[in-house]
C-alpha positions in Angstrom: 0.6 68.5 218.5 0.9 70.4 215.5 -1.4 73.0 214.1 -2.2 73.3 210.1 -4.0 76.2 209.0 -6.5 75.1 206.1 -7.0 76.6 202.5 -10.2 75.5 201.0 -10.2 76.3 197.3 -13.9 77.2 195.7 -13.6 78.9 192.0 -10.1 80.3 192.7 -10.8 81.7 196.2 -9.7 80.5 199.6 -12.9 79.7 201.8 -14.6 79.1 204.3 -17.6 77.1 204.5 -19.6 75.9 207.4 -21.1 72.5 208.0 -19.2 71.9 203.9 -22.5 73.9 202.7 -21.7 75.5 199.9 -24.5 77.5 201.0 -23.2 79.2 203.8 -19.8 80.3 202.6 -18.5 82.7 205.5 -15.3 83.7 204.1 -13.6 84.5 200.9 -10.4 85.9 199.7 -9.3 86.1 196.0 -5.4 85.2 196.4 -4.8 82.0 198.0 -1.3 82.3 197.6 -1.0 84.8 199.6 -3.0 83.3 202.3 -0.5 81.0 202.1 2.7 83.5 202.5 0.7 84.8 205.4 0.6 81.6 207.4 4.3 81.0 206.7 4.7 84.7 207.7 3.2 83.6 210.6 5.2 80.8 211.6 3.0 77.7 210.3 5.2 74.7 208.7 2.5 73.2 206.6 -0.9 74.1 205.2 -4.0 71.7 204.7 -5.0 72.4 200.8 -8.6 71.0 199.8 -10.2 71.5 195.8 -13.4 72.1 197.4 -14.7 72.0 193.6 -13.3 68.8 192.7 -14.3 67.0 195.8 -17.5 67.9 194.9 -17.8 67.6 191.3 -18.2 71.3 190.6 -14.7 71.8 188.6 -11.4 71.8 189.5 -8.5 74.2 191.7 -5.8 72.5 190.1 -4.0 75.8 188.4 -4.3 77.4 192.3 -3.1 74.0 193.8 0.1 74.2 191.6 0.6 77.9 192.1 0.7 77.0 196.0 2.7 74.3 195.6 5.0 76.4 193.4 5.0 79.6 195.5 5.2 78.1 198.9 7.5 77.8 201.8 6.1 75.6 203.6 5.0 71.8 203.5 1.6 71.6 202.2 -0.6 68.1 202.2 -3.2 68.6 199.5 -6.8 66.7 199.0 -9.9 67.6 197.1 -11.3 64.9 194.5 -8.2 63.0 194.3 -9.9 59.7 192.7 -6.5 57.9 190.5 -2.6 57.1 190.6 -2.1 59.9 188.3 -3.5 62.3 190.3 -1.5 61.2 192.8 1.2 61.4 191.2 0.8 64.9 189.6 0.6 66.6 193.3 3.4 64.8 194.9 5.2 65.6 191.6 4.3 69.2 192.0 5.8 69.1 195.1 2.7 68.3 197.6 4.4 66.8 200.8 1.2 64.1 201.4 -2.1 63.5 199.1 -5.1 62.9 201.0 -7.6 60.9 200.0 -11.3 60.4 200.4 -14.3 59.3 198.3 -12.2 56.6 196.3 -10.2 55.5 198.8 -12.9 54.7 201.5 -15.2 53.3 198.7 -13.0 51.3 197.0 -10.1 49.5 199.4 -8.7 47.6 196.9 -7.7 50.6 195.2 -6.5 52.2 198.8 -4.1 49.0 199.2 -2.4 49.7 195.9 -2.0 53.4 196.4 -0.8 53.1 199.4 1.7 50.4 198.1 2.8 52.4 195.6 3.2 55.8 197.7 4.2 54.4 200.9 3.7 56.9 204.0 2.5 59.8 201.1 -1.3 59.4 201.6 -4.0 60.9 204.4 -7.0 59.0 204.2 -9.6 61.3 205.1 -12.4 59.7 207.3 -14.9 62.5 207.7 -18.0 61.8 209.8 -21.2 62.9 210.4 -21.7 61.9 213.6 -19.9 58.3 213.9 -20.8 57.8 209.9 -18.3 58.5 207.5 -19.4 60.6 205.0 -17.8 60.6 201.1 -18.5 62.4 198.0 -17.4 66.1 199.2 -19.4 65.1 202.4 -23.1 65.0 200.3 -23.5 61.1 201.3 -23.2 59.7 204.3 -22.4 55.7 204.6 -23.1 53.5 207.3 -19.2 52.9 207.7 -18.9 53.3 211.5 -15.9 55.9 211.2 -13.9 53.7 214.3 -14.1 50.4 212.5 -12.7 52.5 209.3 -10.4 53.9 211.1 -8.9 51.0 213.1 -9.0 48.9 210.0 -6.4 51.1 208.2 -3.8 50.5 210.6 -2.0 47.5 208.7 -1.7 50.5 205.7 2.0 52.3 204.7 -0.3 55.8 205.3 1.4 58.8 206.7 -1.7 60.0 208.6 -5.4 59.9 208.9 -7.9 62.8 209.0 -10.8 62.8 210.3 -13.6 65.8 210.2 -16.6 65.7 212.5 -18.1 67.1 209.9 -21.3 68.7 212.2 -18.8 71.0 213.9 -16.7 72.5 211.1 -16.6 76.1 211.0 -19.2 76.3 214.1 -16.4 77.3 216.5 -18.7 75.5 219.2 -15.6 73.1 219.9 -14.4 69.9 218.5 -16.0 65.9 218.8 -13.5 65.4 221.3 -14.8 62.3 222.3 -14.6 60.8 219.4 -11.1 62.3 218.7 -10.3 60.3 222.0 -11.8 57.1 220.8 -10.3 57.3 217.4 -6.8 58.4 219.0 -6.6 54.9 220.7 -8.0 52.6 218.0 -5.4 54.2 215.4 -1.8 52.4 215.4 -1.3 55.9 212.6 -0.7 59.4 213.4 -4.6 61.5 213.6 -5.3 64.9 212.4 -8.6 66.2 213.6 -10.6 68.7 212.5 -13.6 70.6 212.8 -15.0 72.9 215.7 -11.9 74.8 216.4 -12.6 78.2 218.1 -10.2 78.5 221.1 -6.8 77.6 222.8 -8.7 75.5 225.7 -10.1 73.7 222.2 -6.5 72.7 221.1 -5.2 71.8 224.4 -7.8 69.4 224.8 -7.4 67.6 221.3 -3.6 67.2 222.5 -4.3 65.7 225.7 -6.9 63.4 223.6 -4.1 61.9 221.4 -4.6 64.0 218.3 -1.4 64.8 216.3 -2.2 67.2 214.4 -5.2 69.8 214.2 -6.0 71.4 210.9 -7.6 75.1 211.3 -9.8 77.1 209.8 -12.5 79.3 210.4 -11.3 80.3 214.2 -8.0 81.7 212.2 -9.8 83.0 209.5 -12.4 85.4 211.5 -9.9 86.1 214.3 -11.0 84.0 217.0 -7.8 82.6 217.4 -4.5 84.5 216.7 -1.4 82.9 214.9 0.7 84.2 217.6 -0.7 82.8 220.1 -1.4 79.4 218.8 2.3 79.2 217.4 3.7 80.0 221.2 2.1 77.1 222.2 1.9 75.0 219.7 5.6 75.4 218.1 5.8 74.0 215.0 
């Protein structure tokens, strides 16, 4: 399994929010790039980018995005209000390794089958959930898409991944949905990246043995509660 350490753009600044309330922003430091040159310090191969702003409809990251993609050494997926072919296109241009996709591509499938036609094994379709409900629109409206069926149903896609955030547990460090992980693990025919509730080694070991390819990282590397070194001896990338 691989670990991705997350940079959550909000107004410039790399973040950290818990529960995606923009209320209760725990951490915030004013030079994302080099955040970025840290975790490749570090020994991370790729980095989870998200516009927090233009997921949400509060403005856009997209001069930090492109300075990331510019300045890094690493592979970097990148996400955050990505709602047209163009925008797809500008990121993978700019030399994003995957896009990843929410809102647009879970509300509008016809759209997803085109995209993903046209940018075969590119795209991340982000299934976040709130509890088994997947949750769109920077994670301020919750359908009542069970997030298996979603998840299951995007198996006959050209997608190079699917994320999904149990959106309840992100940045709690109380330990990851790993249940559901398990369950969505075995429905998926694609490769799953999980996220959310990350706080410990036993944590990441257990989203392994559950089937999870990847685990993106955030506020358990941000405050300390897990160290780079150690997860990187483990978890190799």
């Amino acid at each position: 399994m691989q670990v991705i350490p997350a940079i959550d753009l909000r107004d410039g600044a790399c973040v950290q929010l818990v529960g995606g309330s923009y209320a209760d922003e725990r951490v915030r430091i004013a030079d994302p790039v080099g955040v970025a040159a840290g975790w490749a310090n570090a020994g991370f191969k790729r980095i989870h980018v998200v516009d927090l702003d233009a997921a949400t409809g509060r403005g856009t990251n997209r001069k930090t995005v492109r300075q990331l993609l510019a300045a890094n050494g690493v592979t970097m997926q990148c996400g955050g209000g990505v709602r047209d072919l163009d925008s797809i296109d500008d990121l993978l241009v700019a030399g994003a390794s995957e896009v990843v996709l929410g809102t647009k591509a879970i509300e509008d499938r016809g759209w997803l089958e085109k995209a993903a036609a046209h940018y075969p094994n590119r795209l991340i379709v982000a299934a976040d959930a709130k509890g088994r409900n997947v949750a769109t629109r920077g994670w301020s409206e919750t359908s009542s898409l069970d997030v298996a069926t979603f998840v299951k149903d995007l198996n006959r896609l050209p997608l190079a991944a699917i994320l999904v955030t149990a959106i309840e547990g992100e940045g709690q460090m109380k330990g990851p949905d790993i249940g559901l992980m398990r369950e969505l693990a075995s429905v998926s025919r694609l490769p799953l990246q999980a996220s959310g509730g990350v706080g410990t080694l036993d944590d990441l070991r257990d989203l392994a043995a559950a089937g999870v390819s990847a685990t993106i990282v955030g506020m358990a590397l941000y405050t300390g509660a897990l160290q780079a070194s150690a997860i990187i001896e483990e978890f190799p990338a």
